[in-house]
C-alpha positions as CSV (number, residue, x, y, z in Angstrom):
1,X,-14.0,2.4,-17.8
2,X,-14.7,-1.2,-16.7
3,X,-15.6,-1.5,-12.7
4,X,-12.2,-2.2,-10.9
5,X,-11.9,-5.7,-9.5
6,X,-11.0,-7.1,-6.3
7,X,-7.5,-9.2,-7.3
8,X,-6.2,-9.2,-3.4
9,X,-8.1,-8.8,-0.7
10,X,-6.5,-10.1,2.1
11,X,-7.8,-9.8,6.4
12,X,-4.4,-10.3,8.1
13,X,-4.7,-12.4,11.5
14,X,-7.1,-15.0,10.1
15,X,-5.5,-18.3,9.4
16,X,-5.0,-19.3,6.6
17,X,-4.4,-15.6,4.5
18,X,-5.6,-15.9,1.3
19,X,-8.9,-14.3,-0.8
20,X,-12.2,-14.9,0.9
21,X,-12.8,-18.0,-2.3
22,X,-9.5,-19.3,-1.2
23,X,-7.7,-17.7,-3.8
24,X,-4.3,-16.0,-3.6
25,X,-2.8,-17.6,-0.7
26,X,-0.4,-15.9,1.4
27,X,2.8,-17.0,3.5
28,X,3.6,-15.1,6.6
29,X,7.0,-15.2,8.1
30,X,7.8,-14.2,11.6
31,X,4.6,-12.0,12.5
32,X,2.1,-12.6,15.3
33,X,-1.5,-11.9,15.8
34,X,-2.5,-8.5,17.1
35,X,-5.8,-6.8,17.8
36,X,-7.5,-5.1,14.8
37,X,-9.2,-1.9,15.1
38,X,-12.5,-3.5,15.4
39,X,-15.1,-1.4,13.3
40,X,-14.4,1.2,10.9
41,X,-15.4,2.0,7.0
42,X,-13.5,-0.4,6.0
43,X,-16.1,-2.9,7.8
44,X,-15.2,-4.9,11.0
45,X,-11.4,-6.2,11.5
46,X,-10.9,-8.1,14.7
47,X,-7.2,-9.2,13.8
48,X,-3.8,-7.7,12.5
49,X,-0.5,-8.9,11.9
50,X,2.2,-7.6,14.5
51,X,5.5,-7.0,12.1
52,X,8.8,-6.4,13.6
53,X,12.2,-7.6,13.2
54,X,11.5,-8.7,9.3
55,X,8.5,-10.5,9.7
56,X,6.8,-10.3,6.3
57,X,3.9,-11.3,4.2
58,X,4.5,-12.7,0.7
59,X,1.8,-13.5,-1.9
60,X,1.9,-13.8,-5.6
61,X,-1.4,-13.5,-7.7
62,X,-1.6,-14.2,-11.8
63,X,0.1,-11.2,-13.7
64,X,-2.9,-11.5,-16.2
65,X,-5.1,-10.5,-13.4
66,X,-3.8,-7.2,-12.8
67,X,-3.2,-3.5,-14.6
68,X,-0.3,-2.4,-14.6
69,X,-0.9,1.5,-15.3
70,X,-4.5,1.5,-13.3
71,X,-4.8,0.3,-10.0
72,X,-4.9,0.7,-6.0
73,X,-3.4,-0.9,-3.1
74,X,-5.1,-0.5,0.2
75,X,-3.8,-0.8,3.6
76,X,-5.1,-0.7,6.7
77,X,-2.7,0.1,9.6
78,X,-0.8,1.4,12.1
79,X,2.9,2.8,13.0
80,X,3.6,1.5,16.6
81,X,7.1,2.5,17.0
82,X,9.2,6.4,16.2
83,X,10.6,5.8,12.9
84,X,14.0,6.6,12.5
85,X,14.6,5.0,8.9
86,X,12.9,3.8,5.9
87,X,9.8,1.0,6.5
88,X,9.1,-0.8,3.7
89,X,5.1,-1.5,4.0
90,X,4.3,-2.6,0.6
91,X,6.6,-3.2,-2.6
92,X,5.3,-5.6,-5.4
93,X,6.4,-6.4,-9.0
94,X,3.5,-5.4,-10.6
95,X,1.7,-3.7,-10.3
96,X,5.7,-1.9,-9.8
97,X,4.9,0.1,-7.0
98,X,6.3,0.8,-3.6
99,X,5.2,1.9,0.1
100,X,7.3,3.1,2.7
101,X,6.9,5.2,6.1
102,X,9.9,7.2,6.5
103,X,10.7,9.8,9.5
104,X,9.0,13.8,9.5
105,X,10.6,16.4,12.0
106,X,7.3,16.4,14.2
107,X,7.9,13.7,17.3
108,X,5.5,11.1,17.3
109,X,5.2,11.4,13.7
110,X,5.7,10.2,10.1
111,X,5.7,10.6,6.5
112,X,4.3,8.0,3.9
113,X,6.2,7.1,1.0
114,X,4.5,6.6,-2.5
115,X,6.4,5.2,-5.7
116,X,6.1,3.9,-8.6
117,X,9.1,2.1,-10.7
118,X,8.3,3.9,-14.5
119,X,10.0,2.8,-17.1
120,X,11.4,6.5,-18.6
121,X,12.4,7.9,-15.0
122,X,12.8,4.8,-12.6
123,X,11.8,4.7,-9.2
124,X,9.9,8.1,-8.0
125,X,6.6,9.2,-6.5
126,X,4.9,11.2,-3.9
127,X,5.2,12.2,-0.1
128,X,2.8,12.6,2.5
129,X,4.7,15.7,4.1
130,X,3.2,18.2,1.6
131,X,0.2,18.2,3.3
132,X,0.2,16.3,6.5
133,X,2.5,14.4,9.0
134,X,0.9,10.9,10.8
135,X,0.8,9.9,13.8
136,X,2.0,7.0,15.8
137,X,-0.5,4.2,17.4
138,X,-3.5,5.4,15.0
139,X,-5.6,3.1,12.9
140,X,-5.5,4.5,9.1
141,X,-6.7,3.5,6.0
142,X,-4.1,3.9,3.2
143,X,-4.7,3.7,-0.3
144,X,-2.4,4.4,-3.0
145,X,-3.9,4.8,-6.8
146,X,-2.2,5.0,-10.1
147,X,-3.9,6.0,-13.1
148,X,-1.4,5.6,-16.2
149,X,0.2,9.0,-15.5
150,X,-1.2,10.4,-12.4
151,X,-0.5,8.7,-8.6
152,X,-1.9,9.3,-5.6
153,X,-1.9,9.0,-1.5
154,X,-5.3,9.1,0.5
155,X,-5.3,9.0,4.1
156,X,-9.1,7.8,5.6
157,X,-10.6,8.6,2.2
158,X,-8.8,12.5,1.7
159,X,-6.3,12.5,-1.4
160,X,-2.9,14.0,0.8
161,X,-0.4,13.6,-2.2
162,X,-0.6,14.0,-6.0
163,X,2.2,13.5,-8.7
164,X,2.2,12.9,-12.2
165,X,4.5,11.8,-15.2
166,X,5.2,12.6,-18.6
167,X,5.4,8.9,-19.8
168,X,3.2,6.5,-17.5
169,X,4.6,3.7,-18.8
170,X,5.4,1.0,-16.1
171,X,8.9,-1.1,-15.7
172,X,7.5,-4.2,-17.1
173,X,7.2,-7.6,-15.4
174,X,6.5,-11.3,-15.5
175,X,5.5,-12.0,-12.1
176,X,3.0,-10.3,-9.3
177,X,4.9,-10.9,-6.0
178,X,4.1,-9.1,-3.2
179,X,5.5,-8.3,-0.2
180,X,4.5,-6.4,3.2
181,X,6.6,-5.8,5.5
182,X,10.4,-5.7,4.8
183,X,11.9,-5.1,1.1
184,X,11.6,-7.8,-1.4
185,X,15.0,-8.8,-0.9
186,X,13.9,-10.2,2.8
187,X,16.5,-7.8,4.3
188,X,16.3,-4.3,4.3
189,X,13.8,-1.7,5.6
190,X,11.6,-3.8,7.7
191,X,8.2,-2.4,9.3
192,X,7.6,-2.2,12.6
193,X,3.5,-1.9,13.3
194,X,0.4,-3.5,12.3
195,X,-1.8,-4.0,9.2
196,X,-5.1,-5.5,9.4
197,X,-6.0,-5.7,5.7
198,X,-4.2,-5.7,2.1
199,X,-6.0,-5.1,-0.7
200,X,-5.3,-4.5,-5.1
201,X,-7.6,-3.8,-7.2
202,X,-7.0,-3.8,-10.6
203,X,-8.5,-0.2,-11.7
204,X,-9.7,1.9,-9.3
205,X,-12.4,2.1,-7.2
206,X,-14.9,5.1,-8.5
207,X,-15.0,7.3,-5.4
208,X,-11.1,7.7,-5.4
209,X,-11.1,7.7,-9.4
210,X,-13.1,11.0,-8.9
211,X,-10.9,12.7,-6.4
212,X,-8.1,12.0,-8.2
213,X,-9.6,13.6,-12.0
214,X,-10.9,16.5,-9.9
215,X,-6.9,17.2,-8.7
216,X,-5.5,16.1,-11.7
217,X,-4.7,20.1,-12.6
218,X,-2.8,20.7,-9.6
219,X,0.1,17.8,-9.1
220,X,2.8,18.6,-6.3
């Protein structure tokens, strides 16, 4: 397999949001500037995005840049308020794919929300609460990885949800719009929290590639 590349890699806060060549410019609506977590694998993030109340973050790279069946979207983040409903975190065209936080029974807790919008079965995908419920006011790194058939949720690097299709084919698309924060629509589901840094890569990056060959036998 080709390396994965880099198509979105976005440090919320900074001003202006794009790519660190300028490339892929964002437009945030309604959020303000929060603290990062500072230092952490994922390097050093001084700044966040607050979002409440539909604030959002909308970006729209080239279709041509990104895989469809292979990829991963990265989030770094945190839930800052009990979650009685759906969050919408991260929904783009294509890659077709979906994040939520939804509520778990635990207080002070959560479940993350995985899907994936295939083209035989429609919207489905994984959830967190098979192996672990998350907790409010705590930095994370998210990453959610599709390879053609299989998907995937890691929390700080350990794979917490696996799924898999018959038929990996994707709903197809002509445009790579983004959103974080609130469903595409601009009304429902909106996030309440922070998120420090987006990222897509088209393919996947090798470490999480691994993991997710190594559970590929045993999907939930």
């Amino acid at each position: 397999m080709p390396p994965p590349i880099l198509v979105v890699d976005h440090h919320l806060g900074k001003s202006p949001i794009a790519n660190p060549d300028g490339s892929v410019p964002a437009t945030v609506t309604g959020c303000t500037v929060a603290k990062g977590p500072g230092a952490g694998a994922f390097g050093t993030l001084a700044t966040a995005l607050h979002f409440t109340g539909g604030g959002h973050v909308s970006a729209a790279p080239a279709p041509s840049l990104l895989d469809a069946r292979r990829y991963c979207v990265r989030l770094v983040l945190r839930v800052t308020a009990p979650v009685i409903g759906r969050n919408n975190l991260f929904e783009s065209s294509l890659p077709a794919c979906s994040l939520q936080v939804v509520p778990s029974a635990g207080r002070g807790q959560f479940r993350i929300l995985g899907w994936v919008n295939n083209a035989r079965n429609g919207w489905d995908g994984v959830d967190t609460a098979n192996r672990t419920d998350l907790q409010l006011d705590r930095w994370f790194i998210l990453d959610f990885v599709c390879d053609t058939d299989t998907i995937g949720i890691f929390v700080d690097g350990e794979l917490i949800a696996l799924s898999a299709f018959p038929d990996g084919t994707p709903k197809p698309s002509n445009t790579a719009d983004l959103v974080l924060g609130i469903h595409p629509d601009l009304t429902r589901w909106p996030f309440t929290g922070e998120i420090a840094l987006v990222q897509v890569w088209n393919g996947i990056p090798p470490v999480l590639e691994q993991a997710l060959d190594d559970a590929r036998g045993n999907p939930e």
